[in-house]
N, C-alpha and C positions, 0 to 999 in steps of 0.2 A: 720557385717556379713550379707547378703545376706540373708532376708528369703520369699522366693518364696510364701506362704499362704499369707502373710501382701501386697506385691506385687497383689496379684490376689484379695483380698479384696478392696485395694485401684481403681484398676480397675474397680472391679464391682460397687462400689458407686459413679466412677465417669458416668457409663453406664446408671446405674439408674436413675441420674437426668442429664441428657444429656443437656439439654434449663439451667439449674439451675448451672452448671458447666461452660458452654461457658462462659454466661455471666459472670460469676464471672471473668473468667479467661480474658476475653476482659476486662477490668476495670484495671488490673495490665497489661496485654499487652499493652495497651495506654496510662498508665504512663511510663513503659520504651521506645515504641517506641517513645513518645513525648520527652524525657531525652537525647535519641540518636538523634535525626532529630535535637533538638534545638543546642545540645552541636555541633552536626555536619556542621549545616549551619552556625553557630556561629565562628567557623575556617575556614571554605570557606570564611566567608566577611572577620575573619582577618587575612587570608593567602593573600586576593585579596589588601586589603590596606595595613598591615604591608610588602606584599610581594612589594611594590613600596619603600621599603626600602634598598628590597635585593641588596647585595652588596655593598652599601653606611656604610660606618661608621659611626654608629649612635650616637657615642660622638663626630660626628667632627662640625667646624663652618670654616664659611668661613668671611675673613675681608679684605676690601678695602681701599679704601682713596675718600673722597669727600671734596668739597669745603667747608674752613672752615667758620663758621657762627660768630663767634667772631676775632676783633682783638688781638692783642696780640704779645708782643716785639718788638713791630716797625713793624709789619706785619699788612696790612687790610684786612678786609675779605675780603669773597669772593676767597681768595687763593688758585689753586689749587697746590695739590704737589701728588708726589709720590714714593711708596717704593723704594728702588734702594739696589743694592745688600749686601752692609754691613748690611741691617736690616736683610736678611737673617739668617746669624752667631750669629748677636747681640738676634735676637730672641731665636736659639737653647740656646746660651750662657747664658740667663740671665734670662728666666720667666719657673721656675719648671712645673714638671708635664704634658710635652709635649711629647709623644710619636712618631707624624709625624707632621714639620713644611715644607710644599711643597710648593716653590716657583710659578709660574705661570704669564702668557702671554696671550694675543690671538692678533689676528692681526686683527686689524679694530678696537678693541674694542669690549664693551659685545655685545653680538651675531652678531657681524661683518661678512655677508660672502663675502667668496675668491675667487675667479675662479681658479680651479685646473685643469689641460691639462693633460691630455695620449692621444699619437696620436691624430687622432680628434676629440678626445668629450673633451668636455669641461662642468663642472658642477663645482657648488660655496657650500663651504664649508667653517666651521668652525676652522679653524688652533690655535691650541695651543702650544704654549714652556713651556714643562712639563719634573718636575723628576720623575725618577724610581718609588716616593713612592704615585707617585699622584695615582696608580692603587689600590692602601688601601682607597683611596675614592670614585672612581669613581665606581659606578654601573657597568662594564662591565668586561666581560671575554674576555681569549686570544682562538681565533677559531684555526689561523693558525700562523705559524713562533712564534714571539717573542713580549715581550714589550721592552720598551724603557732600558738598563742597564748603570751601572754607567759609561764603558769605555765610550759610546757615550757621554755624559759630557763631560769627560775628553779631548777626541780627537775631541771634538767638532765634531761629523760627521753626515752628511746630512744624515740621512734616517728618515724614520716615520713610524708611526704604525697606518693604515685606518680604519673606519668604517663601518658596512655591506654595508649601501648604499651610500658608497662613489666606495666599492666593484663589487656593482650591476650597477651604472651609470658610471663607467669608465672604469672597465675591461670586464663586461656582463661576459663571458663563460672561460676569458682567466686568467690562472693562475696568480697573483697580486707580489706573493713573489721573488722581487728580480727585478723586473720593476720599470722604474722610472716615478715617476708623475712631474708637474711642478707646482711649486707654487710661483706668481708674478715673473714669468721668474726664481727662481730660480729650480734646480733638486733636488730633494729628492727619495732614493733609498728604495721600500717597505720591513719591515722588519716580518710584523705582521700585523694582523685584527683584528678587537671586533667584538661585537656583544653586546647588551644592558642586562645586570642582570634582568634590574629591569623595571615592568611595566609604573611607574611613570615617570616623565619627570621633569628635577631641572634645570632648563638653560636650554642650547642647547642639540638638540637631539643627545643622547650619539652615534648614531648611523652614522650621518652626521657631527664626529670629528675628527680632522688628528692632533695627536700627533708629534710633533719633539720633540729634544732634548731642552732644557734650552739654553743653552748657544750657540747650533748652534743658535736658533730661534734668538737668543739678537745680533748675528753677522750678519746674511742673511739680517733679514730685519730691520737693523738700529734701535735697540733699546736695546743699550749698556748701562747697568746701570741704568735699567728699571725692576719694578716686578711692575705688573697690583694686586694682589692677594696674600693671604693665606691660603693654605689649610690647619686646625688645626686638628691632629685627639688627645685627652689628654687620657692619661695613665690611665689603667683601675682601678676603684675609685676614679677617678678626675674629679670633677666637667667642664666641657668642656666651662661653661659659667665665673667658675673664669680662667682661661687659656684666654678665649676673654678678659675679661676686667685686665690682666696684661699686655697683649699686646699694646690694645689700650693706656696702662698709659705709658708705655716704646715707644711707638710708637712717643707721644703725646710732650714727653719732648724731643727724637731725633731730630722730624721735628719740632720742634717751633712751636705748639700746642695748642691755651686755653687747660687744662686739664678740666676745665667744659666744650669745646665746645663736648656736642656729637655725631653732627650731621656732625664732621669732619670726623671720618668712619662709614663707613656700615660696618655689618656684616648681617650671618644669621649663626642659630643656629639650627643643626637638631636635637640634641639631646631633644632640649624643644618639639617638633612637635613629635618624637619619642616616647618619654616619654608621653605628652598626648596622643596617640592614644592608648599607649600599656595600660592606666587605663583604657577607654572607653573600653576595650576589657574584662579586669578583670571582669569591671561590668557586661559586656553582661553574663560571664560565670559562676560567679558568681548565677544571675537573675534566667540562666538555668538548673542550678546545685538546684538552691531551688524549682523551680518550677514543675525541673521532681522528686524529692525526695519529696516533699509532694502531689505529683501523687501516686507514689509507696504505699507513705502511706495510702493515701485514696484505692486505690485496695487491700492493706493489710485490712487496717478495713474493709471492703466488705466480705473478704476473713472469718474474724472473726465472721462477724453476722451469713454467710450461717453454719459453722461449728456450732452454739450454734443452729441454725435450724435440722441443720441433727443431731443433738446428740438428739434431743426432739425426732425427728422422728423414730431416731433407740432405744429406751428405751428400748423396750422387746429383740432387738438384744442383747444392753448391761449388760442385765438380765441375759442372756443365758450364755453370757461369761464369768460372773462373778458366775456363779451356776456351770461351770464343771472346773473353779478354775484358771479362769484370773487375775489375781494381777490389782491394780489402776495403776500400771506404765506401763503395758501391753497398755491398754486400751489409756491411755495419752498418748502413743506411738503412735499407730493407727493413734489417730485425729492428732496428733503433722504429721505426715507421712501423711495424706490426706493433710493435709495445704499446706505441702514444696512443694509435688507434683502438687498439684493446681498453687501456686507460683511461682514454679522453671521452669515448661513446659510454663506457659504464659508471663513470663520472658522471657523465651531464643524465643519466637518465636516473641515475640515485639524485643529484642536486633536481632535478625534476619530480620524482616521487617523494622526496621529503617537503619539497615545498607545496604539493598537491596536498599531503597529508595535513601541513598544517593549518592551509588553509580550508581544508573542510573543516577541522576541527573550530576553525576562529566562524565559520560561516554558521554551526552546531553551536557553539555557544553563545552567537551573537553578541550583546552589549558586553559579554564577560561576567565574570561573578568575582567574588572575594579573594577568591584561588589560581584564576586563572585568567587573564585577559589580554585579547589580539596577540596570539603568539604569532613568531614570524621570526624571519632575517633579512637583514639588507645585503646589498650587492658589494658589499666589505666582503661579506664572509664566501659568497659565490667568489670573486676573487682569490682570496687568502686560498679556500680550495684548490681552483683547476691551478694554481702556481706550482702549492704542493704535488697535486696529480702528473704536471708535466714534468717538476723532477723527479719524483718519484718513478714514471715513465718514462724518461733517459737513464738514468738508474737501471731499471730494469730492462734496456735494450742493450744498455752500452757493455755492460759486465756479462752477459751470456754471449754476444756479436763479437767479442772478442777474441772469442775460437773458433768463430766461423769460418773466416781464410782461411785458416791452413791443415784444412780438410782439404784430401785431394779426392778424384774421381777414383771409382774401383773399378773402369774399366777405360777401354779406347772406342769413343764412337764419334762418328763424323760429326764435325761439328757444325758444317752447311745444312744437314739432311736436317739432325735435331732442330737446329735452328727455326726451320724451312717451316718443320713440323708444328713448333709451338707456335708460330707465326702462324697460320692456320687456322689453329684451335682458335687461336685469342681473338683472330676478325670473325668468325663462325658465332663465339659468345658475344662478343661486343657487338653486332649486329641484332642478337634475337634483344638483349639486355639493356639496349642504350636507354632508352626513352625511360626505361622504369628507375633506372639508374638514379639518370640526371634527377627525376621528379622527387624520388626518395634524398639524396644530399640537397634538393631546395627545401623540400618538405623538412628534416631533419635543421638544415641553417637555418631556416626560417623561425622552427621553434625555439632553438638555441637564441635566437634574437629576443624573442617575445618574451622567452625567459630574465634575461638580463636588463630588458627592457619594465619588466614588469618589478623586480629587487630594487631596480633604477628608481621607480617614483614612488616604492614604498619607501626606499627612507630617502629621499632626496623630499627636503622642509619649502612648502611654498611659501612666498613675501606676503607677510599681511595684506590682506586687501580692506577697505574700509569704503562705507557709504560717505554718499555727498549731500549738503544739506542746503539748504537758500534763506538769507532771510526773510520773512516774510511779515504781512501787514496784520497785526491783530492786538486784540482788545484786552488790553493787561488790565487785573481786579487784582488787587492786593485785601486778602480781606482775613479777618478771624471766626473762628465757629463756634459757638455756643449751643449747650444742648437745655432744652429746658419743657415747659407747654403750653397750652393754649387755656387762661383762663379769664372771666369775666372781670373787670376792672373792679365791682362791688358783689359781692355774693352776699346773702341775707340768711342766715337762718331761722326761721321762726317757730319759738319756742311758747310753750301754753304757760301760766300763770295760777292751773291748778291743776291737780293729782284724779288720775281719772284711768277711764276705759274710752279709747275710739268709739261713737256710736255711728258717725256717716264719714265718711272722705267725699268732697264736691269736686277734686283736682285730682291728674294724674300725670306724670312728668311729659313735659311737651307742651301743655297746656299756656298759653297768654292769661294773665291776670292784672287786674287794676288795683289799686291802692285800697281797702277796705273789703274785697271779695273777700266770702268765705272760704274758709279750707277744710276745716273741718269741725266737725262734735262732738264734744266730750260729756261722756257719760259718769257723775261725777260718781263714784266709788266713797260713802261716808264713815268717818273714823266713829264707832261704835261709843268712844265715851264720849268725844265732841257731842255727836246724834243723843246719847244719856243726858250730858248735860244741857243740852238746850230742850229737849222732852221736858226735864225734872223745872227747868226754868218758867217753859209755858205753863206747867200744871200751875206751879205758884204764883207767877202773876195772874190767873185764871181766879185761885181762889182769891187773892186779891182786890180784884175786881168783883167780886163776892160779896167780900166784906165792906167795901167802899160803899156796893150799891145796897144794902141794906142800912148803912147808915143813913146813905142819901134819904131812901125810904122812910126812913123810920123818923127823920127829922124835920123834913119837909113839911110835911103837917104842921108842928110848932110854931117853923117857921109864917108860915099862911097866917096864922090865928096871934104873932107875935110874942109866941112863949118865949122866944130868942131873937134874940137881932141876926140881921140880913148878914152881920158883919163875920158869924159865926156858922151861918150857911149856907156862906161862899166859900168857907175852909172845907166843910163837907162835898162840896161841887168840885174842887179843886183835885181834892182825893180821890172821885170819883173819877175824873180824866185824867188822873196820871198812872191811876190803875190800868184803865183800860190802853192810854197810850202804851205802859210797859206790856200790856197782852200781846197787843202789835206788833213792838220790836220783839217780841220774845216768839213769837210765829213766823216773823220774817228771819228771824236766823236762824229758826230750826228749817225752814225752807231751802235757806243757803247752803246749810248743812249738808241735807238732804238731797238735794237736788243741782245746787251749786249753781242758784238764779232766784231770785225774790220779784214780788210784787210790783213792786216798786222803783226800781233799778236796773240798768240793762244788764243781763248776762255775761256772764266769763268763760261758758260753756264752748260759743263758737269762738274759732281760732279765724282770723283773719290779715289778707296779707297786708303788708306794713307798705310796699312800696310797687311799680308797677312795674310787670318783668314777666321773666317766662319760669315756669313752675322746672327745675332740675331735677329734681330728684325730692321722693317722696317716700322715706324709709318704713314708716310705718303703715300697718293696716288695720282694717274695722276691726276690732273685738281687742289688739294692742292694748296693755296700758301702759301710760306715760305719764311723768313726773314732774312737777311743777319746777321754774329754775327757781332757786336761791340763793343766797349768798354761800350755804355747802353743797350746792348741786347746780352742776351746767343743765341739767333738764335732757327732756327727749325732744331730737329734733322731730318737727312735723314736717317742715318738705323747707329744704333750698331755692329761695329763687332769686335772680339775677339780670340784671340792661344786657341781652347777647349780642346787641346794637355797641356795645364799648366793651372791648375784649382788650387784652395785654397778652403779650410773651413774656414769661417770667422765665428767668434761666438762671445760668452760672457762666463763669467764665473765671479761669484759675490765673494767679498771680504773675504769670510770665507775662499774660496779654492785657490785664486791664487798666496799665499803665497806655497803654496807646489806644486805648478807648475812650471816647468824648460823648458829653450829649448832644441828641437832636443828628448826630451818624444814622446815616441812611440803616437800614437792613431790610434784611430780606429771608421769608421765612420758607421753609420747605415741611412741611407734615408728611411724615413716613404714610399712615394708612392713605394719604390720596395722591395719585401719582403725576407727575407732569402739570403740576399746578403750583405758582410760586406767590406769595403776601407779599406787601409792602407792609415796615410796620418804620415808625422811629423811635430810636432809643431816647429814654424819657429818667431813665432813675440808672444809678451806681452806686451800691451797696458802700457804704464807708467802711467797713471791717468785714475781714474775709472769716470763713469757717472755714477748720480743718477738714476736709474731706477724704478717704483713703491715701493720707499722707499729701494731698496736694492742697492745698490753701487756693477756695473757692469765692468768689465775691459774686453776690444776688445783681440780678440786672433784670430792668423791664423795660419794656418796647411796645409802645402802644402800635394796634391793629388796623391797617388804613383796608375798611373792607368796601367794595364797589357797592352800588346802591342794588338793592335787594340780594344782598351776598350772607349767605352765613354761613359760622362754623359750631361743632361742639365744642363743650367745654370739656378742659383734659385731653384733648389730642395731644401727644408726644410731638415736636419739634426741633428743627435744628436751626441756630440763627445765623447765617451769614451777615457779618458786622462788615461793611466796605470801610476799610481804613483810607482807602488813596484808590484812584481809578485814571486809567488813561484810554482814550479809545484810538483807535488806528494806525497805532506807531508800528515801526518795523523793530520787529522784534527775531532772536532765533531761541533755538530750544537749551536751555541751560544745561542741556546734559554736554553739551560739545564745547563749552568754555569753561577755560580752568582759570582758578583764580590766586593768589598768590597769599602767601601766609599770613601776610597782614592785612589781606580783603580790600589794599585800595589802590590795584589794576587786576585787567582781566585780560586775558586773550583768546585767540582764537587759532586755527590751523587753515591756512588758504593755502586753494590750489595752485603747484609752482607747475606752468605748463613745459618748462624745462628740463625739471627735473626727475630725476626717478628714485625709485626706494623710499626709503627715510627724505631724500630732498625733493621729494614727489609734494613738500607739506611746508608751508613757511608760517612761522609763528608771527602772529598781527597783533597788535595791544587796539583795543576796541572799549572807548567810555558808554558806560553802560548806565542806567535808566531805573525805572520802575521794575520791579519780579514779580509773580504772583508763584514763585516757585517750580514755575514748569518752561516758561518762557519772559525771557529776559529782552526788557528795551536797549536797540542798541542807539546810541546817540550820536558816535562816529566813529568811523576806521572801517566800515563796510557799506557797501551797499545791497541791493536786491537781488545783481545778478552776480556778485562774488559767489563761488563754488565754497564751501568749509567742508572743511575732515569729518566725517559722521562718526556714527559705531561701527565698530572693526565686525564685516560678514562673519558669518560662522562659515566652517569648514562643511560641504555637504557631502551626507554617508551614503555609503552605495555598500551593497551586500558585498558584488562579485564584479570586479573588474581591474584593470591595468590603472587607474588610479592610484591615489592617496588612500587612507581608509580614513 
């Protein structure tokens, strides 16, 4: 009960010794504010270190394979080997106590990076071939879209799940979801993004990792019957270190093993590293927990001696109260009520200044750092406190008030008059005093609330809350990507047929040409003893024809006058025209020689085009020389040309996909340099044998160019094919991120809303047959309709600097 006199008493003795009260009261204030700062900065360091946990499964381990260090069966060391996919199953199947066994890949090797393409940037990354469950280990959250689900195993399907700064250096400002990156030439379609949980860093940074599926990754890039890794996470109460070493023995007798060798695998074990930090942290709070409670108690005994002071001091007081008929329990009430009140006001204003101080510090350091993050306390330890505080303050009332009574008066005075008197005084003060009184103990509860209330919602954990999602109506493409370019169906190179110097070019790339135009003139360049010997040739048929014609000459006569028969010269006549015929050809091939064109013949000089088309490229120039082709020389080209009227997509498309690729498949082409503009082409050719390409086995594909009339494009534009495998238009579909599928991919479900219920049964698990994917949104075929509500992704928590919130 409330008694308003013992109130105003307590008041006025604390008024009275004003210097004698602070102190006292600072003495138990800076045992609690020390109790709160340490317990507080105490969870800031192991929020800042244990928080490099977050996320990570702290029973899990991870195990490898290394070269073994022992012979053993006909095997020498030095051996290496590795997991391959039957130890998968054999592991679920055979060593207890395993809650997630995650197979894994990376490509390069440990911290291998990759060069990953979108359009033209290009940036190197960390690629991994991971399951669904490898996200129960890994430190990181889903931002956008999806993670990796079991149907992509199953269907083996190119997509991945990026990280922020895979996010930030490849796409900058432009949407990610549903884009394809390239990695070592193959396509992978974005399903999802992380972001990192956890401060810490275990391997590569969670942040610059690109997830594919398992089993695409073992087909794309050549590493079929290959696991690099094991992620272990063991069943809650199970030792996570016997779980490593059943593995390693099961491992050890699979792969022909020493089972003493054990520097045949690595592993690492976070649960040991876990486990020690979480005792150093004990101890810390432990330390703190002792240190600020025998604070408390020394400000209690402080509290103790001033009370056995002021009881000496107030003798004739306590004379008085026992002369107009105070009882000893009266009296031991008083002091017992000065104590708590000394204790309980220097209490709540130290648990008030320590929680001021930490929270500026958490408001100064904002997100936190390595060292230190969101110190603080919850409303345990404000508890645990003022409990202490109030025995400690019985304590300290009860043992000094116990010699109060039997203190008598050292004198005799009326005890009406005193009475009369202090009665008086006390309505005299409680009249100037009230109103400030009352405001000050509502002002003071008030805070004391707000305090408690505020400890309240920092650690009091709110119920996940989650988005609701609808099915909705759209246009499922299932389709594959191929990257390749834009090139003419026939390209012509036209090469000269003799050794020369350019003297004219008629054509310049861009140019239309018909079948027989010229292109260019060659200026023929003559081989100096070719040039000798048709010279030394001409002289001699020259004189030949000399000699021919002087017989001719000289016998002709005879002939006239019949010194000789006719028959004799006509042999002279004969000789005389083979002379000269031989001058002929021996002039027209020093001309050829020469000039590289005769009399008589048409020229080899002009180059001219062979077919009709548009002039590409024209590498040579006037004054060039160029080489004739031969059966040991390809020649110099004079200019490329090509029908840009019949164009093809020639690409690649690597071995996972081109098993489910057909001829005469729609496609459809996208060219990087021109933007918002899409081809129609069909696929027309499937390479029968793939080529290796950076580890991933590639097979040629072409696609004729369906272009609208007066439409054209260059040759050599870079391109990317969307191949439609299956297409549905209009169905009701939802987003694939909110349906889980089951280990063996043949049901799925979903989470509807139960208007019943709440919490966890706020959510009812639906089985829903599902349809066509294009990876991002899934056909549903039944068990929902349009205006069913489903479980979205779980809201994020939102941050506030400065307030009675959560943080």
């Amino acid at each position: 009960m409330f008694d308003r006199d013992r109130w105003n008493e307590v008041l006025m003795t604390l008024r009275r010794n004003k210097l004698r009260s602070f102190l006292t009261m600072l003495g138990v204030a800076w045992g609690i504010f020390m109790l709160v700062v340490m317990l507080g900065m105490g969870n800031g360091l192991k929020n800042a270190v244990l928080g490099g946990f977050d996320g990570f499964a702290t029973n899990c381990a991870f195990i490898w394979t290394m070269p073994t260090t022992k012979p053993y069966q006909g095997f020498q060391r030095g051996r290496r080997f590795l997991f391959d996919n039957e130890d998968i199953q054999l592991i679920r199947d055979r060593v207890p106590g395993i809650e997630v066994c995650s197979p894994q890949l990376q490509l390069g090797g440990w911290q291998g990076g990759n060069n990953v393409n979108y359009k033209n940037k290009t940036a190197a990354f960390s690629i991994y071939g991971a399951e669904p469950e490898v996200l129960q280990v890994e430190a990181v959250s889903i931002v956008q879209g999806r993670f990796l689900n079991q149907q992509d195993l199953n269907d083996e399907r190119k997509v991945c799940v990026i990280g922020k700064q895979a996010v930030d250096l490849l796409f900058e400002k432009e949407e990610p979801i549903g884009k394809y990156i390239r990695i070592n030439g193959v396509y992978f379609m974005v399903v999802g993004t992380t972001q990192k949980k956890s401060s810490a860093q275990m391997g590569d940074n969670a942040e610059a990792k690109i997830y594919v599926p398992f089993t695409t990754f073992q087909k794309a890039f050549n590493s079929l019957n290959q696991v690099h890794w094991f992620s272990i996470i063991a069943e809650p109460g199970v030792e996570v270190s016997r779980v490593e070493k059943d593995i390693k023995a099961l491992m050890a007798r699979k792969h022909k093993v020493d089972p003493t060798d054990e520097s045949a695998f690595g592993s690492f074990n976070l649960q040991e590293i876990y486990t020690m930090m979480s005792m150093l942290f004990i101890a810390i709070s432990a330390i703190s927990w002792i240190v600020g409670i025998f604070s408390l108690i020394a400000g209690a005994i402080g509290i103790g001696n001033i009370m056995l002071v002021s009881i000496k001091e107030r003798t004739k007081e306590i004379g008085i109260r026992r002369s107009i008929g105070a009882t000893p329990r009266n009296i031991t009430g008083q002091i017992v009520h000065e104590a708590l009140t000394l204790i309980l006001i220097a209490g709540y204003f130290g648990l008030l200044a320590g929680v001021g101080v930490l929270e500026a510090v958490r408001v100064a350091i904002g997100e936190g750092s390595d060292f230190l993050k969101n110190p603080g306390v919850d409303i345990s330890v404000a508890i645990i406190a003022f409990i202490v505080l109030i025995v400690s303050g019985l304590v300290a009332g009860l043992l000094p008030a116990r010699r109060a009574p039997g203190h008598k008066s050292g004198g005799r005075i009326k005890s009406r008059v005193r009475a009369r008197d202090l009665a008086t005084q006390r309505n005299q003060k409680r009249k100037m005093k009230r109103i400030l009184k009352y405001l000050l103990l509502i002002g003071l509860g008030a805070l004391f609330i707000w305090t408690m209330v505020f400890l309240y919602q920092k650690s009091a954990s709110k119920p996940d809350e989650f988005a609701t999602e609808k099915a909705k109506k759209n246009n499922v493409v299932k389709k594959t990507v191929a990257n390749g370019s834009i090139v003419p169906r026939k390209e012509i190179l036209i090469k000269p047929v003799v050794s020369g110097i350019i003297r004219e070019l008629y054509v310049e790339a861009g140019d239309q040409v018909q079948k027989g135009d010229p292109l260019a003139k060659i200026q023929i360049v003559p081989d100096m003893m070719q040039l000798s010997s048709a010279e030394q040739r001409v002289n001699g048929a020259g004189i030949g024809v000399q000699n021919a014609q002087l017989n001719y000459d000289r016998n002709k006569p005879l002939a006239d006058k019949g010194v000789i028969s006719a028959a004799e010269m006509q042999g002279f006549d004969m000789a005389l025209k083979n002379a000269k015929q031989e001058l002929s050809a021996a002039e027209e091939a020093l001309k050829v020689v020469r000039d590289g064109i005769s009399n008589k013949s048409a020229g080899n000089t002009v180059v001219r085009s062979t077919i009709d088309g548009m002039i590409l490229d024209v590498p040579v120039k006037e004054g060039n020389s160029v080489i004739e082709r031969n059966n040991f020389n390809e020649g110099t080209t004079i200019a490329a040309i090509a029908d840009m009227g019949d164009l093809i997509f020639q690409g690649k498309v690597d071995e996972s996909e081109v098993g489910k690729v057909k001829l005469l498949m729609p496609v459809v082409l996208t060219i990087g340099a021109i933007e918002n503009a899409k081809w129609d082409a069909e696929l027309e050719y499937i390479a029968p044998k793939g080529v290796e390409d950076n580890g991933a086995i590639q097979f040629e594909i072409r696609a004729a160019v369906k272009l609208k009339e007066g439409e054209t494009l260059r040759s050599g534009y870079s391109a990317n094919a969307d191949i439609v495998l299956d297409r549905k238009d209009s169905v009701l579909t939802v987003p694939e991120s909110i349906v889980t599928f089951n280990t063996k991919g043949d049901s799925a479900f979903v989470h509807v809303k139960n208007a019943e219920g709440k919490g966890d049964e706020a959510w009812k698990k639906t089985y829903i047959k599902t349809g066509l994917s294009d990876g991002i949104n899934l056909e549903v075929l039944s068990g929902i309709d349009a205006s069913t509500e489903l479980k979205g992704a779980k809201k994020e928590e939102e941050k506030v600097e400065v307030s009675m919130g959560s943080d």
